[in-house]
C-alpha positions as CSV (number, residue, x, y, z in Angstrom):
1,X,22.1,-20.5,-57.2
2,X,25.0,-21.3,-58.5
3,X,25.4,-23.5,-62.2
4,X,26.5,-26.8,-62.6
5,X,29.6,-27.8,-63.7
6,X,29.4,-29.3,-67.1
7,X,31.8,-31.9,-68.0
8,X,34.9,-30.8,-70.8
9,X,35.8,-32.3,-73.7
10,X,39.2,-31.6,-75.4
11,X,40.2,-32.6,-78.9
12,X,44.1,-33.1,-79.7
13,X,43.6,-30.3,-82.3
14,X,47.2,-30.3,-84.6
15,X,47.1,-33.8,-84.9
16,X,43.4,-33.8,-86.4
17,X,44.4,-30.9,-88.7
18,X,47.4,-32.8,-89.9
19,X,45.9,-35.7,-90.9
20,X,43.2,-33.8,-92.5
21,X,45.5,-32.3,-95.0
22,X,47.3,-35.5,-95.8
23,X,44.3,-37.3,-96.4
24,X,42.5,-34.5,-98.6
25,X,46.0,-33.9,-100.8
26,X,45.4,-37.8,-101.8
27,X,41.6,-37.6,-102.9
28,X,39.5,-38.7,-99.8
29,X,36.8,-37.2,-98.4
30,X,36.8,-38.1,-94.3
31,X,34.2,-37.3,-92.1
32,X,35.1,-36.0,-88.5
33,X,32.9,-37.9,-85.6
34,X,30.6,-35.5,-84.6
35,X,31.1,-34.2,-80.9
36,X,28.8,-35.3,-78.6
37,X,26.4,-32.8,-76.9
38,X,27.4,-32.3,-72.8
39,X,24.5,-33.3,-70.8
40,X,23.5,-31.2,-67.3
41,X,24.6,-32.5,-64.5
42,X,21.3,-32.7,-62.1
43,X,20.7,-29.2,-59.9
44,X,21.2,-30.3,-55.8
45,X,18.3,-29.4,-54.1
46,X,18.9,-26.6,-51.6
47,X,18.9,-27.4,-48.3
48,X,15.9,-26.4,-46.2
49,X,16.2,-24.0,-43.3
50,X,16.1,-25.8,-39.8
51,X,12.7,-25.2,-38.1
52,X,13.5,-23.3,-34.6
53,X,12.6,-25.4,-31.6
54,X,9.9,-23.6,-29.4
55,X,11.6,-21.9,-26.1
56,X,8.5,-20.5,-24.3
57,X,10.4,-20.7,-20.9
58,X,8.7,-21.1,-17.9
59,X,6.5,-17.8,-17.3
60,X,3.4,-16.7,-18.7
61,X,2.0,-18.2,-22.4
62,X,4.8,-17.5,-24.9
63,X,3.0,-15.5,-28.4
64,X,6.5,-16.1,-30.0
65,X,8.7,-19.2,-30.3
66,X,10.9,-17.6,-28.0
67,X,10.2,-16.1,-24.4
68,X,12.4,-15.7,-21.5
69,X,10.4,-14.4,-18.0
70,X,12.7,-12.4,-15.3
71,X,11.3,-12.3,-11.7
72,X,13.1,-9.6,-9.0
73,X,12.6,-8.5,-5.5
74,X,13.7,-6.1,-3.1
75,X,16.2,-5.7,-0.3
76,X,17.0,-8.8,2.2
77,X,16.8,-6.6,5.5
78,X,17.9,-8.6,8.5
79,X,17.7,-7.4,12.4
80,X,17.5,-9.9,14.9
81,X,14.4,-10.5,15.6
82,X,14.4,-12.7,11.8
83,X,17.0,-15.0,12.7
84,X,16.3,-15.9,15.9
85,X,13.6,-17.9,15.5
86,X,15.1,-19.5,12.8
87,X,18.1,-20.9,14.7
88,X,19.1,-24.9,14.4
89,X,21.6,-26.7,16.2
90,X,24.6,-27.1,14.0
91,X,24.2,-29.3,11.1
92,X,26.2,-31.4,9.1
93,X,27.1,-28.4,6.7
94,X,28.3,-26.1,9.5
95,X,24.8,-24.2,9.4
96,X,23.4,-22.8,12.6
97,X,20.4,-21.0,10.6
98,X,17.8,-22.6,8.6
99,X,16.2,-19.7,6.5
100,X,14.3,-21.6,3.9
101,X,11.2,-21.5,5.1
102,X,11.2,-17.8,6.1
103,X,10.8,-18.0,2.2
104,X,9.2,-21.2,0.9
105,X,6.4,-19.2,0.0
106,X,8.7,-17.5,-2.7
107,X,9.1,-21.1,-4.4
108,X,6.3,-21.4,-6.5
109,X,6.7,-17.7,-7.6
110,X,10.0,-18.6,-8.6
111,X,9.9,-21.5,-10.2
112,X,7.5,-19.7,-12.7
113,X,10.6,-17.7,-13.8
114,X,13.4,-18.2,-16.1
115,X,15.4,-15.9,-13.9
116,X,14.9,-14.6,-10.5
117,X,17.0,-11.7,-8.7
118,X,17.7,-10.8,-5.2
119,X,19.5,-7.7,-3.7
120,X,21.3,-8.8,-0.9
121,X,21.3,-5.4,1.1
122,X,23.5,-6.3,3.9
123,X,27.1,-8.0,3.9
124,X,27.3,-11.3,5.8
125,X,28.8,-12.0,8.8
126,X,31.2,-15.1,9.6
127,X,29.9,-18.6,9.7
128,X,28.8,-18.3,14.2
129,X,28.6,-14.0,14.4
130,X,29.3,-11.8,15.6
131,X,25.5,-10.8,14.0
132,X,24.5,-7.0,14.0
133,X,21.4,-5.7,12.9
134,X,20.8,-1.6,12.5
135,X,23.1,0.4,12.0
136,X,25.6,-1.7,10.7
137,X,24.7,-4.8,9.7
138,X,26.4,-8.2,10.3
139,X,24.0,-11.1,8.4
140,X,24.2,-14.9,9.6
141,X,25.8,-16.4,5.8
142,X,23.6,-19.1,5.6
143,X,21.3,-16.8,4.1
144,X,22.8,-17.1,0.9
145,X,22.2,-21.2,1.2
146,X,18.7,-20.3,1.8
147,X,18.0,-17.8,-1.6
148,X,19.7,-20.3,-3.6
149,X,17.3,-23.0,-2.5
150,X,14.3,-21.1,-3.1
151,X,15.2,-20.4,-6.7
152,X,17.2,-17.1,-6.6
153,X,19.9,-17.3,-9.7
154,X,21.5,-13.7,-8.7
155,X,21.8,-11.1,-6.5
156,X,23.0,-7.3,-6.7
157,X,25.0,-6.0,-4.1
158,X,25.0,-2.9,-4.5
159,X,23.5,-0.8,-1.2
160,X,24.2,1.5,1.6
161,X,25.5,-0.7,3.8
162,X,27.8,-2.7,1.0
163,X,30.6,-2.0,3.1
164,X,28.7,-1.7,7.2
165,X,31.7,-4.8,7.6
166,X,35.1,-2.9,5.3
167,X,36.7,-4.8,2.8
168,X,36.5,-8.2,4.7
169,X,32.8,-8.2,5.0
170,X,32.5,-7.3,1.3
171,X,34.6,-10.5,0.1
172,X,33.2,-12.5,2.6
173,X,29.8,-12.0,1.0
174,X,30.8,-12.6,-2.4
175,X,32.5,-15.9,-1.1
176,X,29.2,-16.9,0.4
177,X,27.5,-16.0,-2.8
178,X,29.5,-18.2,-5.1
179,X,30.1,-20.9,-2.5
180,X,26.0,-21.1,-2.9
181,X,26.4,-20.6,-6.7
182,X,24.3,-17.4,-6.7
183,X,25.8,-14.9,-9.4
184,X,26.6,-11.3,-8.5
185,X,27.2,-7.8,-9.3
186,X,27.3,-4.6,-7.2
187,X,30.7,-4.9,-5.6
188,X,34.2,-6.5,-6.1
189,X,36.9,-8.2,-4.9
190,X,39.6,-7.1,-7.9
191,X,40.2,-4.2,-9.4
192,X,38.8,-3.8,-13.3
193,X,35.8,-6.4,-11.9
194,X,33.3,-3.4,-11.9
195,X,33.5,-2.3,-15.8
196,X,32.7,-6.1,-16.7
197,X,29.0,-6.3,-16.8
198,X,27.3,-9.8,-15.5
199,X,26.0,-11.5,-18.4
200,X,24.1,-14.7,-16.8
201,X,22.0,-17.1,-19.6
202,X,18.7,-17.9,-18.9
203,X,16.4,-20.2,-21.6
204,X,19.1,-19.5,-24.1
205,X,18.9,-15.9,-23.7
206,X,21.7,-13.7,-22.5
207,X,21.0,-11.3,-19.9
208,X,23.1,-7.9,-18.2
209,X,22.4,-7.2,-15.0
210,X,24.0,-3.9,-14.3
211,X,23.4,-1.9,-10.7
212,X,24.4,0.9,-9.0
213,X,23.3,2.6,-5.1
214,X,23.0,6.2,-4.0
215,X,25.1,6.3,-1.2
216,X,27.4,4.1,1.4
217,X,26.2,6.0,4.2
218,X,28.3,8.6,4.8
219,X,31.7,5.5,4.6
220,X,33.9,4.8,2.2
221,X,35.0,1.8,0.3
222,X,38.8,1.0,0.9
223,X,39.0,1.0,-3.0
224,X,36.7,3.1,-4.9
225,X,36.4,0.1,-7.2
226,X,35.0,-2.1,-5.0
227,X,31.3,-1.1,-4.9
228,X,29.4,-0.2,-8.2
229,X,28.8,4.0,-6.7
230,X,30.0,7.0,-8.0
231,X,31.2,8.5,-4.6
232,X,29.1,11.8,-3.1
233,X,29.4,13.9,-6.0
234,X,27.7,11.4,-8.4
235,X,25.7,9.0,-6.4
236,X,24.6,6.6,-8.9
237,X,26.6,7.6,-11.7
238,X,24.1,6.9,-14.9
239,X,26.8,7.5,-17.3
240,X,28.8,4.8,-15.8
241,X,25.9,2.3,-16.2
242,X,25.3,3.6,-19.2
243,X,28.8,2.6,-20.9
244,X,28.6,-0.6,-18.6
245,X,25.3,-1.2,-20.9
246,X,27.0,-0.7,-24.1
247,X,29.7,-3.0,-22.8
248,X,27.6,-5.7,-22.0
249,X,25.6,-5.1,-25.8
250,X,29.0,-5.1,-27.2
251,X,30.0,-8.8,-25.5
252,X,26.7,-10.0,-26.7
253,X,23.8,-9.6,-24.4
254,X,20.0,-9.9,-25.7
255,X,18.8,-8.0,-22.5
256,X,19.8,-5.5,-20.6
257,X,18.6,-5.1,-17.1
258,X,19.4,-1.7,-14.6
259,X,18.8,-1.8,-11.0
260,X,19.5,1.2,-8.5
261,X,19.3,1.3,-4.8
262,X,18.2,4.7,-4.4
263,X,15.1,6.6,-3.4
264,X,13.3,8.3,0.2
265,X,12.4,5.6,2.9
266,X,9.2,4.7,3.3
267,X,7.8,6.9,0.4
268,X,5.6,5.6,-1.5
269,X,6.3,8.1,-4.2
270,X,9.3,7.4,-6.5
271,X,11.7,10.9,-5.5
272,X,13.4,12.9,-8.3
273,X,16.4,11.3,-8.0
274,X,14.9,8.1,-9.3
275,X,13.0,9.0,-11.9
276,X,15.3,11.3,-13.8
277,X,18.0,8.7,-13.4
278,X,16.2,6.1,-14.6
279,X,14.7,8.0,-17.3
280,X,18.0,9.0,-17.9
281,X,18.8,5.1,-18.3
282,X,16.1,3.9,-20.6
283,X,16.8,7.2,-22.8
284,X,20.2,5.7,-23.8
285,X,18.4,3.1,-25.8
286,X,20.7,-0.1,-23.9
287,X,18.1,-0.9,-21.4
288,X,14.9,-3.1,-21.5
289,X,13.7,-2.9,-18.4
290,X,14.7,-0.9,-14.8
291,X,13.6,-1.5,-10.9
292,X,14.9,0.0,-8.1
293,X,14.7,-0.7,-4.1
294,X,16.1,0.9,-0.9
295,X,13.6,2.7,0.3
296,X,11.4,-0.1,2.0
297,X,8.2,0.2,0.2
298,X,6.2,-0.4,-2.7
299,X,6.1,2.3,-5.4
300,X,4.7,2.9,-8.4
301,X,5.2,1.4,-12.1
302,X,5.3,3.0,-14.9
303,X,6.0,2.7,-18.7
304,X,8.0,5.3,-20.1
305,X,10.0,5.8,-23.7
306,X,8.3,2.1,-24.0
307,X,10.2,0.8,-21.3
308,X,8.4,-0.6,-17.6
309,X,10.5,0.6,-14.9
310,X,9.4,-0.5,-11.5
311,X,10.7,2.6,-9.1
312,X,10.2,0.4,-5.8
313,X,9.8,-3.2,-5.0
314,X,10.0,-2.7,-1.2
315,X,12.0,-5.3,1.0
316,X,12.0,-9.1,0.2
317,X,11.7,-9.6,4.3
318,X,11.8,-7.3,7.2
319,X,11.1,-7.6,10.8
320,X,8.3,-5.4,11.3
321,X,7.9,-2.0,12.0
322,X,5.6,0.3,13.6
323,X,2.3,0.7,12.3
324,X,3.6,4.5,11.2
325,X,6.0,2.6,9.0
326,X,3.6,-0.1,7.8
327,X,5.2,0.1,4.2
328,X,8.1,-1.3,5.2
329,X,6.4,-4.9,6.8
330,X,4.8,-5.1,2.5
331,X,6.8,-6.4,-0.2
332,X,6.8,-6.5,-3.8
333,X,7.7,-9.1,-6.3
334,X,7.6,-8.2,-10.4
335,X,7.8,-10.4,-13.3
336,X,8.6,-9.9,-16.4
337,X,8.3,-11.4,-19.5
338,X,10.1,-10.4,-23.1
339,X,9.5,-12.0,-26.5
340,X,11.6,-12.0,-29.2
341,X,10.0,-11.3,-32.4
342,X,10.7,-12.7,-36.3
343,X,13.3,-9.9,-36.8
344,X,15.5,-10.8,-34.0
345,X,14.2,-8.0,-31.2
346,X,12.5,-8.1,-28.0
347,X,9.8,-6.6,-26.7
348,X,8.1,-6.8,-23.3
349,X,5.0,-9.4,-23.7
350,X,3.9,-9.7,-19.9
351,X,4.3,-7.4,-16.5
352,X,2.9,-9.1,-13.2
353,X,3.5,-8.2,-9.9
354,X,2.5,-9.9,-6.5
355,X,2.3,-8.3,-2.9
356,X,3.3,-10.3,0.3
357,X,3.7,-9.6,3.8
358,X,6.4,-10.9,6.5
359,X,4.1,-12.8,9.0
360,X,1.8,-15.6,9.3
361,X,0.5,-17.2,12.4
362,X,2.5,-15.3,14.3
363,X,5.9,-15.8,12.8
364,X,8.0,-14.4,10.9
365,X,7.7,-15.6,7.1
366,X,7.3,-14.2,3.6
367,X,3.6,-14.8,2.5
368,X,2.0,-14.1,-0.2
369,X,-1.4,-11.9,0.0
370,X,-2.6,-12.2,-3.6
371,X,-6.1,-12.9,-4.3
372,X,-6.1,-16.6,-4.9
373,X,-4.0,-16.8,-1.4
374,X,-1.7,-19.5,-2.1
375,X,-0.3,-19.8,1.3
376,X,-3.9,-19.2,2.8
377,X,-4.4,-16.9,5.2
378,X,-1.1,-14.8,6.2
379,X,-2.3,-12.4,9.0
380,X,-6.0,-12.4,9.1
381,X,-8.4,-11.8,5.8
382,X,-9.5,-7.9,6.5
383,X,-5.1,-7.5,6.9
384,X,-4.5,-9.1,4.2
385,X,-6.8,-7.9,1.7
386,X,-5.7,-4.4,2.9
387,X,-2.0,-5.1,2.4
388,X,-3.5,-6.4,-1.5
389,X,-4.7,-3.6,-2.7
390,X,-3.0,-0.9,-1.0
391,X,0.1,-2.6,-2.9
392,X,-2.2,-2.4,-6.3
393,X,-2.8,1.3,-5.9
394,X,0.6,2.4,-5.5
395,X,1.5,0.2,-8.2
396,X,-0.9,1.5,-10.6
397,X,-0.4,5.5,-9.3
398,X,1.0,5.9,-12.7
399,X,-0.7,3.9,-15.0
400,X,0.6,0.8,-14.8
401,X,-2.8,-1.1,-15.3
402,X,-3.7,0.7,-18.0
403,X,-0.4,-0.3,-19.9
404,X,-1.1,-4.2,-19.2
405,X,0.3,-4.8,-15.6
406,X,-1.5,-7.4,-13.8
407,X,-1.8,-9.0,-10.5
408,X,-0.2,-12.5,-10.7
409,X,-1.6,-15.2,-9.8
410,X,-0.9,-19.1,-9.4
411,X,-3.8,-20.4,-9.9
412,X,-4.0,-19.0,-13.1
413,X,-1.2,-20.6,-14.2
414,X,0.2,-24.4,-14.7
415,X,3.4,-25.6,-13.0
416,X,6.4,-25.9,-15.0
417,X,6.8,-29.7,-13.8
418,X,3.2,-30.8,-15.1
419,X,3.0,-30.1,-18.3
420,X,2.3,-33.5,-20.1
């Protein structure tokens, strides 16, 4: 701390001296006043550290002051048979689709997250079609309306059918994207776009979101910076994501997320493509935490180098498919939570994960299967409770319980809007 000034005191020394000598040479004894003693000024008190206001976001209990929860899913696959029967007659907004609730069951899920993250695995189509489905997909755009309202905050765009519509069906998606005021990452409209990592805030934390797919099916982007792939030869390209990590530490990010479209279809067993490069990822030291879709099913979880990776979170929605490719009509939705800690880090605090289907009552919508059944009965109870725990023993093929990953569940938790 540092001393207090004391005050000064000066004396006009030759004067004193003089007179001194002028009154001694005539006989006089003079006394000099004595100086007075400087007295301390008082020591300020130091001022006491601010207290930190509690940010336990909106996921599970928070054992820190500060918790942020991240909640993804896997591809938005549309054919035809999805938006037909969610066809309007134009609206006020131009719409001629009402997709919301194909996925109001997502809400509550959602809403239990600070951030939530779609992959948006086909380009969208102009505002009235031409719509495709398979091969080459053509998606109505008022999908993106639709993820926004249900609590979606971004969405990679990264697949292999990025660019199924060229360059125009590339933009046109982002413009749809930011016209419903959904982040992105995964493709571009500019060059130097892809080596600037998304950096979105969520409960005053900042989070990277950084993806990359396998393949474009055999096409080619016009530019080869327009999609976030590293052509035939390197596929995903972990050493680009890798330096797009370090940029994104560099510009300040808490957390860093990595996403890759890559894997087999329909396997429910993560291939070695996935694992080494994801391995490869959380090796560098940037990443926190790493899913992966494409390959329409659920796959395993596991923790490894003290990092969950999540190797496949299935589709968001499909139209169904035969029973021979069951996997693809089951869906996977992860949260995650991270904590930060009196020195500064993070860790992860809380893994959860909830399996869904893509009917009930005969139509086409995104219900939830979970134990607690918070949309009721999707398909019928036997269907549904297969679906459950089919989903919980490919998730746990690798440990994943074990390590603290749990089946999440509503009930078991209280809406953000009642607390109070």
């Amino acid at each position: 701390m540092r001393k207090p000034s004391l005050p000064v005191h000066r004396t006009p020394f030759t004067a004193a001296i003089a007179l001194t000598l002028i009154l001694g040479s005539a006989g006089c004894a003079v006394e000099s006043e004595p100086t007075p003693t400087p007295t301390p000024a008082a020591a300020a008190a130091p001022t006491p550290e601010p207290v930190p206001e509690p940010q336990p976001g909106v996921g599970p209990e928070c054992p820190t002051l500060h918790c942020v929860s991240v909640a993804v899913t896997g591809d938005l696959l549309f054919h035809q048979g999805l938006w037909t029967p969610y066809a309007i007659p134009t609206n006020e907004l131009g719409q001629n689709f009402n997709f919301v609730p194909l996925f109001e069951g997502q809400r509550a899920y959602l809403d239990r997250a600070d951030l939530a993250i779609c992959q948006m695995e086909t380009p969208l189509a102009p505002v009235g079609g031409p719509y495709f489905g398979y091969p080459a997909f053509s998606t109505p755009p008022e999908l993106a309306a639709a993820a926004k309202d249900i609590g979606y905050d971004v969405c990679t765009t990264a697949s292999n059918h990025t660019v199924d519509m060229g360059t125009e069906g590339l933009i046109r998606t982002l413009d749809g994207l930011d016209a419903a005021g959904i982040a992105h990452t995964g493709s571009y409209r500019a060059e130097g776009e892809r080596d600037v990592p998304l950096i979105v805030e969520a409960n005053g934390v900042k989070i990277a979101i950084i993806t990359s797919t396998f393949s474009l099916n055999g096409l080619s982007a016009e530019y080869d910076w327009q999609v976030d792939y590293g052509g035939p030869e390197l596929g995903l390209d972990p050493e680009r994501t890798i330096a797009k990590a370090q940029a994104a530490r560099e510009a300040g990010a808490d957390l860093v997320i990595g996403v890759q479209h890559a894997g087999t279809e329909y396997s429910t067993v993560p291939d070695v493509q996935q694992v080494g490069n994801a391995h490869q990822l959380v090796d560098s030291g940037l990443f926190d935490f790493v899913y992966n879709h494409h390959t329409h099913s659920v796959q395993p979880m596991e923790v490894y180098n003290g990092r969950w990776i999540a190797y496949g979170l299935g589709n968001t929605i499909s139209e169904s498919a035969p029973s021979s490719e069951r996997v693809n009509n089951e869906f996977l939705m992860v949260r995650i939570q991270f904590a930060q800690q009196v020195d500064g880090t993070w860790t992860t605090n809380d893994v959860s994960w909830n399996a869904a289907t893509n009917t009930q009552n005969g139509v086409y919508k995104w219900c939830s299967v979970a134990s607690d059944a918070p949309q009721g009965i999707c398909q019928w109870p036997e269907f549904d409770a297969d679906v459950r725990e089919r989903t919980r023993a490919t998730v746990n093929a690798m440990g994943a319980a074990e390590l603290g990953a749990r089946e999440w569940l509503l009930s078991d938790e209280v809406r953000p809007d009642a607390a109070g």
